[in-house]
C-alpha distance (Angstrom), angle and dihedral (degrees) to the residues before:
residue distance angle dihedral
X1 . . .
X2 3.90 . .
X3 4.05 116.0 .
X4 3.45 111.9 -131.6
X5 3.62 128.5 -136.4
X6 3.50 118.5 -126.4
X7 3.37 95.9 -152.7
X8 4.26 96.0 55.6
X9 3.60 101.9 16.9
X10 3.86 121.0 101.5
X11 3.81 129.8 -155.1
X12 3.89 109.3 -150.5
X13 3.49 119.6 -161.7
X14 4.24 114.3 -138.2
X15 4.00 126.8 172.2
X16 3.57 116.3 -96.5
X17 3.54 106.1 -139.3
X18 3.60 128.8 3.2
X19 4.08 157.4 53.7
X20 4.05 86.0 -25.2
X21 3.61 100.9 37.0
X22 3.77 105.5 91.0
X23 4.24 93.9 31.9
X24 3.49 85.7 61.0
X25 3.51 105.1 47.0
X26 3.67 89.0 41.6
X27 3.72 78.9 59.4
X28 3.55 92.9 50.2
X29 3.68 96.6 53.5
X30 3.93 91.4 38.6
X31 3.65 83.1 66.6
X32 3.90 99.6 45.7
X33 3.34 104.7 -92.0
X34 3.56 105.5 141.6
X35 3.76 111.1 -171.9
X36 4.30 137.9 152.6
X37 3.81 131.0 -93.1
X38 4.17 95.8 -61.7
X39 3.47 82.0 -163.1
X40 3.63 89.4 81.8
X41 4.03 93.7 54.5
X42 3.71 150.0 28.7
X43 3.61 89.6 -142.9
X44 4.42 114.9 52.0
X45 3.98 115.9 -175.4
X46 4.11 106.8 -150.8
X47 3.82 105.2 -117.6
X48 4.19 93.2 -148.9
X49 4.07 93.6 25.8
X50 3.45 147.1 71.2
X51 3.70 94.6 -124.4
X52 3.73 141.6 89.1
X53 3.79 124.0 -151.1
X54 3.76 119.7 -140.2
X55 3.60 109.8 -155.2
X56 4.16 108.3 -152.9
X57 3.74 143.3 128.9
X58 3.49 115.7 -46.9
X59 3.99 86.7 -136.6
X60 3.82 88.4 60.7
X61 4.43 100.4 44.8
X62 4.64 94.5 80.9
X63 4.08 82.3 54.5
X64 4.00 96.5 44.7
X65 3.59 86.5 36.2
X66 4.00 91.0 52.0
X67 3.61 94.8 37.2
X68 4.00 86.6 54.1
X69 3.71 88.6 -121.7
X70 3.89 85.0 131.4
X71 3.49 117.5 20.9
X72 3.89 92.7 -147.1
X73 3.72 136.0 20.2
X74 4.08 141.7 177.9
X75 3.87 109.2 -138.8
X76 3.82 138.4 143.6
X77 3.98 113.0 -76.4
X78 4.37 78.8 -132.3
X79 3.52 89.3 62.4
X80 3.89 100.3 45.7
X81 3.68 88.0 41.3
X82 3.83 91.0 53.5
X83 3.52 97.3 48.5
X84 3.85 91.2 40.9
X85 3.85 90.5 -138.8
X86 3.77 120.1 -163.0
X87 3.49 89.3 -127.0
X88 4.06 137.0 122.5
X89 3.64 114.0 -109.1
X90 4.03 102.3 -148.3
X91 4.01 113.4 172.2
X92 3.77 131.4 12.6
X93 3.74 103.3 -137.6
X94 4.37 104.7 -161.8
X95 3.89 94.3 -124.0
X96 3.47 138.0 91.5
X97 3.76 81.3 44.7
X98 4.13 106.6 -174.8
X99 3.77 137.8 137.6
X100 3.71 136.2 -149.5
X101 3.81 116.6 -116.5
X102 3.47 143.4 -179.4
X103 3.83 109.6 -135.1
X104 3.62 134.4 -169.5
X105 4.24 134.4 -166.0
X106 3.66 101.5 -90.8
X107 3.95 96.6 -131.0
X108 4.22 90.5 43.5
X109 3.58 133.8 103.1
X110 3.96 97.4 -97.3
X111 3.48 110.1 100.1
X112 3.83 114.8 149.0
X113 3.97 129.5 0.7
X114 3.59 91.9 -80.7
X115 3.66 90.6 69.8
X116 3.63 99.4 66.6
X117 3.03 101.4 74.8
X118 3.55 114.3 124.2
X119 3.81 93.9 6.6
X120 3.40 129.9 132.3
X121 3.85 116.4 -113.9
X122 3.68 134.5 -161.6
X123 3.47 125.5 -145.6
X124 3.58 158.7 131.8
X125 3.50 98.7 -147.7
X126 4.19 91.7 69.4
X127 4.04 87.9 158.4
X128 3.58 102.3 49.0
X129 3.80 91.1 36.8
X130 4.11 92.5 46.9
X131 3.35 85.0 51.7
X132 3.79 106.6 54.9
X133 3.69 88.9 46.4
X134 3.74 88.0 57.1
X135 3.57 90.9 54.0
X136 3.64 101.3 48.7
X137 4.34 90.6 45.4
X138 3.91 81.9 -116.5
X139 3.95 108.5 153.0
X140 4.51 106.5 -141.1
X141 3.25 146.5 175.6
X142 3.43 112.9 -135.5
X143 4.04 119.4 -156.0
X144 3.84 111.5 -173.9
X145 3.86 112.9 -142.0
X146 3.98 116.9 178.9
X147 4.17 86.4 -154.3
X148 3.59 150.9 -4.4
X149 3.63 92.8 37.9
X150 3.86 100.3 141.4
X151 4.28 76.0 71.4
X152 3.95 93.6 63.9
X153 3.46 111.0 88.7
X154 4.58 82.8 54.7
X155 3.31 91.9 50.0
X156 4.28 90.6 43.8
X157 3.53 93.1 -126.0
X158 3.53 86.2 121.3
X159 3.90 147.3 7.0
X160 3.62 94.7 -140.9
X161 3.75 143.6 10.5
X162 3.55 131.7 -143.9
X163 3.92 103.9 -161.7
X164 4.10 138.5 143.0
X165 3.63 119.9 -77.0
X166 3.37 136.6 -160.6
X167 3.89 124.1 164.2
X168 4.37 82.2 -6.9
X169 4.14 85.0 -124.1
X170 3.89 89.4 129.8
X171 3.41 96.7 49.9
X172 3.73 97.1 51.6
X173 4.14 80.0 44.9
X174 3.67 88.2 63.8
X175 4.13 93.2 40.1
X176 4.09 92.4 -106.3
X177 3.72 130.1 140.5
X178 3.90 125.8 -159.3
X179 3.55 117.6 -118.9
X180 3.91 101.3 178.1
X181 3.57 134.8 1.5
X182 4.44 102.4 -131.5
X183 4.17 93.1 -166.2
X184 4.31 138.7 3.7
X185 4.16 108.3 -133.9
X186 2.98 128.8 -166.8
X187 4.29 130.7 159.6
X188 3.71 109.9 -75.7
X189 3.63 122.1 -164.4
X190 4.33 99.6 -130.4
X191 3.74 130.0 -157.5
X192 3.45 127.5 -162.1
X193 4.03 119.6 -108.5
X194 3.88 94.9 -139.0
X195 3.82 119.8 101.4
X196 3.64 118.2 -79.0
X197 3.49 134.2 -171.8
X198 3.80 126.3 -97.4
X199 4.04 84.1 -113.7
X200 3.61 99.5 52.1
X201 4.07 83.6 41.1
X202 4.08 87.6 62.3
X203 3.45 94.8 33.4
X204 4.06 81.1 57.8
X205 3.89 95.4 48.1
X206 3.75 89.4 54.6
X207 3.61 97.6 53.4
X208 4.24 86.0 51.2
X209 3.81 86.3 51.9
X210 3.32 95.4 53.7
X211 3.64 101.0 44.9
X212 3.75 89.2 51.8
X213 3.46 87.2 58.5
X214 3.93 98.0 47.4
X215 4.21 93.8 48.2
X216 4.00 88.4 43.2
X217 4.11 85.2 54.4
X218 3.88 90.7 44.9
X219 3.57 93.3 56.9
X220 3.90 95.9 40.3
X221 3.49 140.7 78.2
X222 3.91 131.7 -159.0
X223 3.71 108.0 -138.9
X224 4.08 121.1 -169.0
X225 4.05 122.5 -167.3
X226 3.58 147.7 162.1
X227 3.61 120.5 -135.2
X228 4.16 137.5 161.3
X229 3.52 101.7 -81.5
X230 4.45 87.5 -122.4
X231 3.92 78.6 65.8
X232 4.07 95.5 63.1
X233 4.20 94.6 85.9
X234 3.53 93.8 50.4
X235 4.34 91.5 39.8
X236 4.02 84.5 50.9
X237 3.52 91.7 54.8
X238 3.46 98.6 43.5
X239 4.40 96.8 46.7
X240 3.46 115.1 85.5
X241 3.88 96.7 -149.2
X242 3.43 127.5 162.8
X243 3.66 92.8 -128.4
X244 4.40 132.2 4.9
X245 3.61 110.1 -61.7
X246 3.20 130.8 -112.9
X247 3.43 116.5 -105.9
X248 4.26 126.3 -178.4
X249 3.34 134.4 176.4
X250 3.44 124.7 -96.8
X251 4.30 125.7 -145.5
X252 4.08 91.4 -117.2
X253 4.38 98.7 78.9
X254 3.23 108.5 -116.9
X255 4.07 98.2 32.4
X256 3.51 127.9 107.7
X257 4.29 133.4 173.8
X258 3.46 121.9 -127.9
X259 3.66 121.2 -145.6
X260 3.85 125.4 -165.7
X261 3.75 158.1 117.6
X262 4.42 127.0 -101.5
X263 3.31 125.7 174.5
X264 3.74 115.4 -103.6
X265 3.98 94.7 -128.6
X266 4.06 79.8 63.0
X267 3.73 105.7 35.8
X268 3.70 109.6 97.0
X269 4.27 92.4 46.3
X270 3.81 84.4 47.3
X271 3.51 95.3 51.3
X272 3.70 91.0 49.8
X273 3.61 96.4 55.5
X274 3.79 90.8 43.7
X275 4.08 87.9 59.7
X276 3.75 92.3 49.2
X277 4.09 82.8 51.3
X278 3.92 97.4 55.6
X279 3.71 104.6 -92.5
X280 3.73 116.1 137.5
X281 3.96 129.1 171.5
X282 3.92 95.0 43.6
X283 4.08 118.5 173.4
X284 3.40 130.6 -178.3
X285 3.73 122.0 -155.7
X286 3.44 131.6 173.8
X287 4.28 133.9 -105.6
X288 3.78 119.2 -134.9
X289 4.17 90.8 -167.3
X290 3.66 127.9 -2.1
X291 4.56 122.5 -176.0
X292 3.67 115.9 -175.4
């Protein structure tokens, strides 16, 4: 087992079990992490790393973060928000997409924001929910439930329900409609507010590097082609790469291959358009890391 240096190792704080759990590991070992089965501990030394994972609640990582427990951690924005953590918010990572909402019964009397007032909301986002109220002038009654709580306007414990949503499938389950979404989460890479050492500081900087190079290869696509080389003005304008091409020439005169990165989102109208301009032969592969 590595020792770890105090002074340049980091502890990073990741959920133990749930919707973030894998993403973030995957992460993790997208990155080079290389670590055993967490599965078998709360507490995961990094084989290749200076850094040890501690695998807990994701309600408990903006205090351990804060308290500089963990140095780092990967949690929901919704849960930082909620627990208004003194912590740094470093990277937005694009998963564990959610929002907050405010829902209502479909067939009830709640309509628009207006119609809140004086309700009785369920929630366990009191904070966030408290807060948005406040903001709008909106008199509530906020009733904290730890679970269940798209189930509390059925079981009257509540008119309405302000609660995380994802695709909004269990709130038409339990016949509710959203009326207005309170806060947009996503996972946020966290780091602690306490001092830290100019080791651990680099250490961090190199782990952001690297992850901006993983999500940039995620969402990318390297794309090879030949085309006539009359085509290449019109294939430059239509490529969206990050930098020029790279173009060589092929053995048939006249022939060249072009080199270059799209973004997946893009990649089948792009290829289209690069057909109708000549190209032939095109393959996509994918990137495992990319840094610009």
């Amino acid at each position: 087992m590595r020792t770890l240096d105090s002074n340049t190792s980091l502890r990073i704080a990741v959920q133990k079990s749930g919707r973030l759990t894998d993403k973030t590991l995957n992460l993790l070992e997208g990155i080079g992490f290389r670590f055993d089965d967490y599965k078998r501990s709360m507490l995961v030394q990094c084989r290749n790393f200076d850094v040890e994972l501690l695998l807990i609640r994701d309600d408990d990582i903006p205090e351990y973060v804060e308290d500089g427990v963990c140095d780092l951690g990967f949690v929901g924005g919704n849960v930082t928000a909620e627990d208004q953590a003194d912590v740094t918010v470093l990277y937005g990572l694009d998963y564990g997409v959610c929002r907050l909402s405010i829902a209502a019964p479909k067939n009830g009397s709640i309509k628009k924001l207006e119609d809140f007032s004086g309700k009785k909301i369920a929630t366990s986002y009191p904070n966030l929910t408290q807060a948005f109220f406040d903001k709008k002038g909106i008199e509530v009654e906020i009733t904290t439930l730890s679970g269940a709580v798209e189930i509390a306007p059925r079981l009257e414990v509540a008119d309405a329900v302000s609660d995380l949503v994802s695709s909004g499938n269990t709130l038409k389950a339990n016949g509710l409609i959203e009326i207005e979404t309170i806060y947009e989460s996503e996972t946020e890479l966290i780091r602690t507010n306490k001092p830290l050492s100019d080791g651990k500081k680099k250490l961090i900087d190199k782990i952001i590097q690297r992850i901006e190079g993983y999500q940039k290869a995620e969402r990318s696509r390297y794309i090879m082609m030949n085309a006539p080389e009359d085509a290449i003005p019109k294939i430059r304008k239509i490529i969206p790469s990050l930098k020029s091409p790279t173009i060589v020439p092929l053995a048939d005169e006249g022939m060249v291959a072009i080199h270059t990165v799209v973004p997946i989102n893009t990649f089948w109208q792009v290829m289209e358009q690069l057909k109708e301009a000549g190209a032939s032969g095109i393959v996509m592969l994918p990137i495992e890391s990319m840094i610009t």
